[in-house]
Structure formats: structure tokens, C-alpha cells
mmCIF file as gemmi writes it, N, C-alpha and C atoms, coordinates in Angstrom:
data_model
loop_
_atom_site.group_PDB
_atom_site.id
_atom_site.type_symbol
_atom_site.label_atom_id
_atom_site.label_alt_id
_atom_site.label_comp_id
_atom_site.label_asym_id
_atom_site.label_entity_id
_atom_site.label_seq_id
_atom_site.pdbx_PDB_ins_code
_atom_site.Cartn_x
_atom_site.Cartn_y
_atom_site.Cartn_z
_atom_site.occupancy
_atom_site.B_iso_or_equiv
_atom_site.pdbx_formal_charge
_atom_site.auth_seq_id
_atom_site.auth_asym_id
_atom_site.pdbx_PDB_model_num
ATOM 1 N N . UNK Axp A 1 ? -6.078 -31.478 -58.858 1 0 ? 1 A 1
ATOM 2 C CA . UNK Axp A 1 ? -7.27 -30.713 -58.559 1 0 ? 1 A 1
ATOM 3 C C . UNK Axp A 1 ? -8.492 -31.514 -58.971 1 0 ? 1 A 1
ATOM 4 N N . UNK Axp A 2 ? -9.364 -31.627 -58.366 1 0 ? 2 A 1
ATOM 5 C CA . UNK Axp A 2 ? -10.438 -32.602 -58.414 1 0 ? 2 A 1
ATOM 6 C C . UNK Axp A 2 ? -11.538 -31.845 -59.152 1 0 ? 2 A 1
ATOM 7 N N . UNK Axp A 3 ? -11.859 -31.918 -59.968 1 0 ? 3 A 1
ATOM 8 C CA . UNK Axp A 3 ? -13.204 -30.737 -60.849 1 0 ? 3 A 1
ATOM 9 C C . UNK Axp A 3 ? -14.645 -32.724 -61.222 1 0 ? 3 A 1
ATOM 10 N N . UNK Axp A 4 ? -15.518 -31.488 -61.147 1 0 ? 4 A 1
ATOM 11 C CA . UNK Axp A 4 ? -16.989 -32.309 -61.919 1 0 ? 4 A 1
ATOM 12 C C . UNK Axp A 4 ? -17.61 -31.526 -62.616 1 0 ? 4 A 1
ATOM 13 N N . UNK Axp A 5 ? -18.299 -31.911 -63.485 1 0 ? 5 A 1
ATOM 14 C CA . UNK Axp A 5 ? -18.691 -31.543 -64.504 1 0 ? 5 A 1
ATOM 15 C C . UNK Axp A 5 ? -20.179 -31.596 -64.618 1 0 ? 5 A 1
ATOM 16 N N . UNK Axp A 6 ? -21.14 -30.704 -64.635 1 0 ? 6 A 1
ATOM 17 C CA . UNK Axp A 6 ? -22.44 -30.856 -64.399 1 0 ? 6 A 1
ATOM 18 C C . UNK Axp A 6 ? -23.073 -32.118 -65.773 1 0 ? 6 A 1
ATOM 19 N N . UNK Axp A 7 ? -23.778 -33.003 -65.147 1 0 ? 7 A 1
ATOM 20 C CA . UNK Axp A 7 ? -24.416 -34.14 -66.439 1 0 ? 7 A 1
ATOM 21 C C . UNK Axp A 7 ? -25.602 -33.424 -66.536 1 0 ? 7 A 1
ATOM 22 N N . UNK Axp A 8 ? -26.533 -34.076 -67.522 1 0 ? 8 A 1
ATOM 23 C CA . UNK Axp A 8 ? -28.083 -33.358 -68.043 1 0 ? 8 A 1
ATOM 24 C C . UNK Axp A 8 ? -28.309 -34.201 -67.383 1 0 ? 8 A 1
ATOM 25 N N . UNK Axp A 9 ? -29.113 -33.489 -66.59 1 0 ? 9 A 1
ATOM 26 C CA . UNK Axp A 9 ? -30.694 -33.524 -65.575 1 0 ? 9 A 1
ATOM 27 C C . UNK Axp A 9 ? -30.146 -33.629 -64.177 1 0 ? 9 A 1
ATOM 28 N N . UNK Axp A 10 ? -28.79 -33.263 -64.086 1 0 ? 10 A 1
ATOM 29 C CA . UNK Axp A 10 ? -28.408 -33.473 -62.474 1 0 ? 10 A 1
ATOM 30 C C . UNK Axp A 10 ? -28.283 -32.213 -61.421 1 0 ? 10 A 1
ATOM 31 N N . UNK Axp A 11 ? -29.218 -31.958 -60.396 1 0 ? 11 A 1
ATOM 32 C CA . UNK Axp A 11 ? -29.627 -31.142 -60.146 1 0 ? 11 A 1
ATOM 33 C C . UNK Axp A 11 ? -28.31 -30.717 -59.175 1 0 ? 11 A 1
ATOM 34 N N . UNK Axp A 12 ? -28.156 -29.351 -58.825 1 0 ? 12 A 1
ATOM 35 C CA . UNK Axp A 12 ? -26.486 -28.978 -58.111 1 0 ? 12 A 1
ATOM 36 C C . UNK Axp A 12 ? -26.381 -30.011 -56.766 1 0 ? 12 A 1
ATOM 37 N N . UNK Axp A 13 ? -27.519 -30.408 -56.16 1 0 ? 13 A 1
ATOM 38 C CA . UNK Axp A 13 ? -27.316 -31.305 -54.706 1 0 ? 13 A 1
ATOM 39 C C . UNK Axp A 13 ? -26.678 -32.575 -55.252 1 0 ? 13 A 1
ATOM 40 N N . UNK Axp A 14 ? -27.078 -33.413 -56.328 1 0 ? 14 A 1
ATOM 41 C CA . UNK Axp A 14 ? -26.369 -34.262 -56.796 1 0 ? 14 A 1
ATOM 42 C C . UNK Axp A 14 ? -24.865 -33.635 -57.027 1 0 ? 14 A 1
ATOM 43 N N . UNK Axp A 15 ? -24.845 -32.702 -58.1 1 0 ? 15 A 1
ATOM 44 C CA . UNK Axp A 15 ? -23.263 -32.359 -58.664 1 0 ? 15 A 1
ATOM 45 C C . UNK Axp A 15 ? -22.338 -32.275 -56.883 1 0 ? 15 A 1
ATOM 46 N N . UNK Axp A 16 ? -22.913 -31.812 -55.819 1 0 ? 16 A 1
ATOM 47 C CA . UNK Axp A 16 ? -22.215 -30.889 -55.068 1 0 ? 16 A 1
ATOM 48 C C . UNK Axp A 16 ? -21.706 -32.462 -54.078 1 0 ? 16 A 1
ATOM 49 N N . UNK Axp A 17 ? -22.972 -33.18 -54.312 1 0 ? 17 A 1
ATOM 50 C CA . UNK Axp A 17 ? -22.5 -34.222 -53.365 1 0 ? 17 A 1
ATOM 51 C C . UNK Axp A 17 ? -21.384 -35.325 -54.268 1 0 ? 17 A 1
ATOM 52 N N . UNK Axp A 18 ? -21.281 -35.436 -55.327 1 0 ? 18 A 1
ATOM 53 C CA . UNK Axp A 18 ? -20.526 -36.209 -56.346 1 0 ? 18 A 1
ATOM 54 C C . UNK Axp A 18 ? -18.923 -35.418 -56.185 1 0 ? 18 A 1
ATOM 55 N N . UNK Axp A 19 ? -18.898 -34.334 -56.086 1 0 ? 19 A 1
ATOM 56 C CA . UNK Axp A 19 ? -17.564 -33.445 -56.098 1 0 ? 19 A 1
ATOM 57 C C . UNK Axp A 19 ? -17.006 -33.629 -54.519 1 0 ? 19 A 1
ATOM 58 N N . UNK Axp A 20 ? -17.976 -33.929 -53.179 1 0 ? 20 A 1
ATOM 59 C CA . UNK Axp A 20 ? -17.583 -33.937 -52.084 1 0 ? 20 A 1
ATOM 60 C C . UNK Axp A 20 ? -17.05 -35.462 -52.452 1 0 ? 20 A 1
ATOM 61 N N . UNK Axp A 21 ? -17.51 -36.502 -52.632 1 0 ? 21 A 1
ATOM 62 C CA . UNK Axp A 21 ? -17.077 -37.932 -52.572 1 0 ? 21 A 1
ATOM 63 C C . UNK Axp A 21 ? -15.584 -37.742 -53.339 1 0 ? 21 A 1
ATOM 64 N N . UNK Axp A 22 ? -15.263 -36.978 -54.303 1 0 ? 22 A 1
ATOM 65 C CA . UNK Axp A 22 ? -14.364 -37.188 -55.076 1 0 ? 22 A 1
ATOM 66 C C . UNK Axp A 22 ? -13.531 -36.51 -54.506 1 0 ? 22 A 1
ATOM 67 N N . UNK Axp A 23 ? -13.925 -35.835 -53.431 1 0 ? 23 A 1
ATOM 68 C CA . UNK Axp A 23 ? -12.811 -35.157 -52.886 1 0 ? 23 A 1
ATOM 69 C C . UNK Axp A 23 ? -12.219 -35.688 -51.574 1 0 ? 23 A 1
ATOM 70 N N . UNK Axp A 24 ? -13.178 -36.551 -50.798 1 0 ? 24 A 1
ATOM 71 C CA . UNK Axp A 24 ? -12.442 -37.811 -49.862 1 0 ? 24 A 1
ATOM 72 C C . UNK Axp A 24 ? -11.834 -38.691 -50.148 1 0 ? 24 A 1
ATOM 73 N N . UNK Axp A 25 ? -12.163 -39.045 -51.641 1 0 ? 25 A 1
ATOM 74 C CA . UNK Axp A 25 ? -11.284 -40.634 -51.671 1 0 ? 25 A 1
ATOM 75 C C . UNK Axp A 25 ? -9.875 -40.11 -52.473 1 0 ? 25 A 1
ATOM 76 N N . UNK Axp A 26 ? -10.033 -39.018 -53.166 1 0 ? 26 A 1
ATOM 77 C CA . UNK Axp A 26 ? -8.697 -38.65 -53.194 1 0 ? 26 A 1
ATOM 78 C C . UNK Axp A 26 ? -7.747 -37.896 -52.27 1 0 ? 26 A 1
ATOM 79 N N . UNK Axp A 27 ? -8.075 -37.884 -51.189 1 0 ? 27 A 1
ATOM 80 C CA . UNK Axp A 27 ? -7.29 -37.71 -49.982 1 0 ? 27 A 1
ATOM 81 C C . UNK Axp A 27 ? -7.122 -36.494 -49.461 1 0 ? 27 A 1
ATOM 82 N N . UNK Axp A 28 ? -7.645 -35.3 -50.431 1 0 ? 28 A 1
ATOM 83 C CA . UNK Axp A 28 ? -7.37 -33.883 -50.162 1 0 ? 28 A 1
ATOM 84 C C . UNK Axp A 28 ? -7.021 -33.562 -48.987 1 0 ? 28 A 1
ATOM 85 N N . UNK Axp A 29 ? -8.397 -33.304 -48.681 1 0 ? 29 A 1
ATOM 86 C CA . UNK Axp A 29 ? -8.561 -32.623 -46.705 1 0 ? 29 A 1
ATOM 87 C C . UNK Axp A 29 ? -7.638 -33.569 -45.944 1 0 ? 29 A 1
ATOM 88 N N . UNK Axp A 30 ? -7.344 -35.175 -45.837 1 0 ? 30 A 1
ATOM 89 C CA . UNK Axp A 30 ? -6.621 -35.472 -45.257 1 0 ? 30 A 1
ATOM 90 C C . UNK Axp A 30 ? -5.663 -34.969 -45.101 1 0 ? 30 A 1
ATOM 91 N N . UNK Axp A 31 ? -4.849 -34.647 -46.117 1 0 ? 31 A 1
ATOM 92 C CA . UNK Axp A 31 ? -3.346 -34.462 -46.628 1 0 ? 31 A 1
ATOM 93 C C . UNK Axp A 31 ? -3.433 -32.799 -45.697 1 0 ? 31 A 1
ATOM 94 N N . UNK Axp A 32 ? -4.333 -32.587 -46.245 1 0 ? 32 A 1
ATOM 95 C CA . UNK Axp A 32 ? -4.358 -30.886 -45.947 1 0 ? 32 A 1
ATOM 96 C C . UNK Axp A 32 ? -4.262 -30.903 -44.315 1 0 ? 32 A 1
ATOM 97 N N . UNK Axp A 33 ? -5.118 -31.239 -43.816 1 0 ? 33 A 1
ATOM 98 C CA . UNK Axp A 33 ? -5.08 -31.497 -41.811 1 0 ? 33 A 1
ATOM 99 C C . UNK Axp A 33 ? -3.892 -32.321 -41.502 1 0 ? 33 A 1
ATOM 100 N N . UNK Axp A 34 ? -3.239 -32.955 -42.209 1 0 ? 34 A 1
ATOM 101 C CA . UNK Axp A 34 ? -2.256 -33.335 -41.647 1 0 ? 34 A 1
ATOM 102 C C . UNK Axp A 34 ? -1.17 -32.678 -41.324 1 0 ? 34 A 1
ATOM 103 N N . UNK Axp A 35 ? -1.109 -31.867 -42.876 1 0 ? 35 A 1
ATOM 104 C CA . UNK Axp A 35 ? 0.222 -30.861 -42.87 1 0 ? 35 A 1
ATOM 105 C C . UNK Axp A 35 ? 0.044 -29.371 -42.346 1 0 ? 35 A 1
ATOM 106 N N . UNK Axp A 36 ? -1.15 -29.044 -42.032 1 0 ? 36 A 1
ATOM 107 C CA . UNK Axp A 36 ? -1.134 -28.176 -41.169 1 0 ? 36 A 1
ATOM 108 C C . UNK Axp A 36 ? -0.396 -27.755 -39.882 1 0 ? 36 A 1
ATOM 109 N N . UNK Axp A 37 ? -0.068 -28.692 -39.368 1 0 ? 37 A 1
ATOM 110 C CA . UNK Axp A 37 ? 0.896 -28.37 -38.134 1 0 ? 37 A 1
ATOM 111 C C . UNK Axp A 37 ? 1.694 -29.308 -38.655 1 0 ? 37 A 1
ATOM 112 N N . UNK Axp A 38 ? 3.378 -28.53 -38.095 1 0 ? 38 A 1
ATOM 113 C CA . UNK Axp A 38 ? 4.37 -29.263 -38.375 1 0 ? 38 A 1
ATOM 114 C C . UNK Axp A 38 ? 4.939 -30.508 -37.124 1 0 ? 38 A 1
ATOM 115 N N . UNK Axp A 39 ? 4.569 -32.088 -37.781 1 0 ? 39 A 1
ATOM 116 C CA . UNK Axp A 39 ? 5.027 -33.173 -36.877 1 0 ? 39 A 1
ATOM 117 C C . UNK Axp A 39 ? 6.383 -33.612 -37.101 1 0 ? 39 A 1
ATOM 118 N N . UNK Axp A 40 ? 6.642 -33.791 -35.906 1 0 ? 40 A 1
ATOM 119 C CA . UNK Axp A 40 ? 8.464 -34.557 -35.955 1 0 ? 40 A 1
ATOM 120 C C . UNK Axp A 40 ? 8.725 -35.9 -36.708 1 0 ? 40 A 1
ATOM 121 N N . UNK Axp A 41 ? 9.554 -36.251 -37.062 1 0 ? 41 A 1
ATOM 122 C CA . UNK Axp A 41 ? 9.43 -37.916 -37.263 1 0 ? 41 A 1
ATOM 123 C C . UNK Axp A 41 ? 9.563 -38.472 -36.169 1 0 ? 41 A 1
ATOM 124 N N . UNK Axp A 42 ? 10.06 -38.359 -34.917 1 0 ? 42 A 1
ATOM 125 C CA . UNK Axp A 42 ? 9.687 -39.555 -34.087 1 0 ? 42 A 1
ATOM 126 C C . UNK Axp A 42 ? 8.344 -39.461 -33.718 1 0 ? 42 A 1
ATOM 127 N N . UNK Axp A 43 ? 7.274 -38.115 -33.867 1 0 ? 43 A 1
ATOM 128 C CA . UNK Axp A 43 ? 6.062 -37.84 -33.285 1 0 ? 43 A 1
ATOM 129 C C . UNK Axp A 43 ? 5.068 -38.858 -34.516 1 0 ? 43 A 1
ATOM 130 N N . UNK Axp A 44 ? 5.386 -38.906 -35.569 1 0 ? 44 A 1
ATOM 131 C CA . UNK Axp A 44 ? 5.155 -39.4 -36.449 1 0 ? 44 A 1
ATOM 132 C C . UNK Axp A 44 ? 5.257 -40.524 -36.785 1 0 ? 44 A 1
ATOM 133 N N . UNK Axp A 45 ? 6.449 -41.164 -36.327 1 0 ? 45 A 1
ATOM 134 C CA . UNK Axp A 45 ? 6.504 -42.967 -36.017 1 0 ? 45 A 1
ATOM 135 C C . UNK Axp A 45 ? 5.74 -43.387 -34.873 1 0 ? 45 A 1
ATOM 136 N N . UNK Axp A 46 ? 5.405 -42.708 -34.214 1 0 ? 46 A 1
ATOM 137 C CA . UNK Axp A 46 ? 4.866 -42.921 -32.189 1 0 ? 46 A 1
ATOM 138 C C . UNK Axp A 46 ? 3.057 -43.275 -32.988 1 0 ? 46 A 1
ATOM 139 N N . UNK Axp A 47 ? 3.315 -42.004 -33.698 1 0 ? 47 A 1
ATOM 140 C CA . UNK Axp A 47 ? 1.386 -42.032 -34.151 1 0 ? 47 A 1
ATOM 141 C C . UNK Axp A 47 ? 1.47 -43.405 -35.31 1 0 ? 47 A 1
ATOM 142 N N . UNK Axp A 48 ? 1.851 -43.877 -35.897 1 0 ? 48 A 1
ATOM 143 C CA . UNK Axp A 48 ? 2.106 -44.773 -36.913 1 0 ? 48 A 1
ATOM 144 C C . UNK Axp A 48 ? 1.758 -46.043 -36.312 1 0 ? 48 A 1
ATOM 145 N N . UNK Axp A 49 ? 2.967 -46.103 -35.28 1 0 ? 49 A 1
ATOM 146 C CA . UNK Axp A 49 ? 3.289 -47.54 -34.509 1 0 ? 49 A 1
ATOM 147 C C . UNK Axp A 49 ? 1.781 -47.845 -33.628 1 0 ? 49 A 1
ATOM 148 N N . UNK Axp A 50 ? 0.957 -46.232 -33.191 1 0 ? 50 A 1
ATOM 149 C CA . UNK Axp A 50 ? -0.097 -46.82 -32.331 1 0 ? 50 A 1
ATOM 150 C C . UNK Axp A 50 ? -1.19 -47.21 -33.758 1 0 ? 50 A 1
ATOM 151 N N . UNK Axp A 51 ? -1.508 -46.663 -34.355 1 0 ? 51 A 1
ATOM 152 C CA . UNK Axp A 51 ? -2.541 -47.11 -35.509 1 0 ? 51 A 1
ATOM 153 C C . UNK Axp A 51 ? -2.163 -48.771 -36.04 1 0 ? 51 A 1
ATOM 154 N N . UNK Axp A 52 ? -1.108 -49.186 -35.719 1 0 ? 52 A 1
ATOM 155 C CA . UNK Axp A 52 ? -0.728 -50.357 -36.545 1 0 ? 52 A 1
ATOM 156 C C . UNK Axp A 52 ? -1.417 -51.21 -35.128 1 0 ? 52 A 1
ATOM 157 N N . UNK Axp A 53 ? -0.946 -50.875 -34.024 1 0 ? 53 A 1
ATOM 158 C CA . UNK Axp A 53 ? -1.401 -51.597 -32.871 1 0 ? 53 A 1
ATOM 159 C C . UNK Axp A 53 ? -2.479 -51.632 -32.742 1 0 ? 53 A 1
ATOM 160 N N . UNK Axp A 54 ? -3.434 -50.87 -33.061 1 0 ? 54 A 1
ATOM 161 C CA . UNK Axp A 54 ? -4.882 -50.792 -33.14 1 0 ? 54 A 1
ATOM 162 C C . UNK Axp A 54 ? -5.472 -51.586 -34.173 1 0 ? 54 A 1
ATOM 163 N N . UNK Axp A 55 ? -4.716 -51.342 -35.42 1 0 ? 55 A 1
ATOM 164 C CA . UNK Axp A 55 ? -5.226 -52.256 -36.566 1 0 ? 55 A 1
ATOM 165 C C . UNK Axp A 55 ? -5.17 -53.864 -36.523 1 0 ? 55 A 1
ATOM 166 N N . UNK Axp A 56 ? -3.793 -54.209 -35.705 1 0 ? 56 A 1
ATOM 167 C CA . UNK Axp A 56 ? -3.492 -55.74 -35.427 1 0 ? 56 A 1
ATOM 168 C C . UNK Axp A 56 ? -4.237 -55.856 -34.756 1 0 ? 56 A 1
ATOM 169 N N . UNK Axp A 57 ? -5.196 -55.354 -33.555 1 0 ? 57 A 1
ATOM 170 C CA . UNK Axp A 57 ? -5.759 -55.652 -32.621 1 0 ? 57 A 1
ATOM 171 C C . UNK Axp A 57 ? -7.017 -55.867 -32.297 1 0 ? 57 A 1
ATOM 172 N N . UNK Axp A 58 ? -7.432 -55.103 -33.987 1 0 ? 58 A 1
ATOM 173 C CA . UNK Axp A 58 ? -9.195 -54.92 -34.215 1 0 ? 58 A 1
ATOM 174 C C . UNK Axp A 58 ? -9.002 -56.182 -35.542 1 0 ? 58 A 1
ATOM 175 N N . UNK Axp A 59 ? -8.331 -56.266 -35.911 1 0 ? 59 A 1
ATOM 176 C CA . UNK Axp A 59 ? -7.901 -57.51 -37.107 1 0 ? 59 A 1
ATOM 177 C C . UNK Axp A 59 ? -7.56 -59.162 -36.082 1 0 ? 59 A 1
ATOM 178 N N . UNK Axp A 60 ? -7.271 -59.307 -34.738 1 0 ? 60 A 1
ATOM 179 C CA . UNK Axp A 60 ? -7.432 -60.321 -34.157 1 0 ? 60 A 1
ATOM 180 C C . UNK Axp A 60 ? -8.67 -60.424 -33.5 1 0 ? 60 A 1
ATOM 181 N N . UNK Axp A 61 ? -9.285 -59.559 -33.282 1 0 ? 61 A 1
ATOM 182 C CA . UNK Axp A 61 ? -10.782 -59.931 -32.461 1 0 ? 61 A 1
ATOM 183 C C . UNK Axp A 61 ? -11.493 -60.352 -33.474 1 0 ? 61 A 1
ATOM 184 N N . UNK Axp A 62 ? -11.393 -59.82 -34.808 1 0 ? 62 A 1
ATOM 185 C CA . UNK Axp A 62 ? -12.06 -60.552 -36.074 1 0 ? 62 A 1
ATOM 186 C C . UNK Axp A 62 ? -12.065 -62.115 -36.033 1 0 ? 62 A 1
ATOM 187 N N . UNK Axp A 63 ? -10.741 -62.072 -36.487 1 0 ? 63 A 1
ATOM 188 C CA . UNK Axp A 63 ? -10.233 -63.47 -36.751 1 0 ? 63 A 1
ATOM 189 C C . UNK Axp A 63 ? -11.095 -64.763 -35.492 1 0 ? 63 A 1
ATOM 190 N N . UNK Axp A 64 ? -11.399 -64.251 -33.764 1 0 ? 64 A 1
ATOM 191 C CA . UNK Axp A 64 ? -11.434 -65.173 -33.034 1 0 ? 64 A 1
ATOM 192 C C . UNK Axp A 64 ? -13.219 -65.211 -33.07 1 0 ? 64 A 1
ATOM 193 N N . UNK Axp A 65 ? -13.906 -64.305 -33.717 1 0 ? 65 A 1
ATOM 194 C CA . UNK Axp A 65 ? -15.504 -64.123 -33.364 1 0 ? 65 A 1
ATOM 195 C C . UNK Axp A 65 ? -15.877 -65.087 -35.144 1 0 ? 65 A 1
């Protein structure tokens, strides 16, 4: 569970935006939208295998510019 803790002199727009950051990089909402609907494992390797293809593919146009 991700909690913050108000500091002296930090007004709630700071606290509120410090508690949102801490709550993306620890993955919450991801995790949460993911498991919301139930995926198959082959639906789940299919989505895997295309992100990797995308990643090799935006990682070679790097490499040639």
C-alpha cells in the first residue's frame, strides 16, 4: 500500500501530486487494469511476443539514425 506523509510547508497539491507519482512507478493501476479482465496464456504470449517486436524494432531504428 503506497501512503505519504504530509512534510511542513507542503501544500495538499504538492502531497496529492507526490502520492500520484508513487503510485505509477509502483505499478498499482497497471497491475490493477490488467487483471481486470481475465487473459488466456496464449492471449498473453500473442500480446508479449507483439511488444517485444515493437521494442526490437523501435531499438533498431535507434541504433541506424
Amino acid at each position: 500500500m503506497t501512503t505519504v506523509v504530509l512534510r511542513s510547508n507542503e501544500s495538499q497539491d504538492q502531497l496529492l501530486k507526490r502520492f500520484r507519482k508513487k503510485v505509477a512507478k509502483s505499478g498499482v493501476l497497471s497491475t490493477v487494469r490488467r487483471k481486470r479482465w481475465f487473459v488466456s496464456k496464449s492471449e498473453l504470449r500473442r500480446i508479449q511476443k507483439k511488444k517485444a517486436v515493437r521494442r526490437f524494432k523501435r531499438h533498431q531504428v535507434t541504433e541506424i539514425e
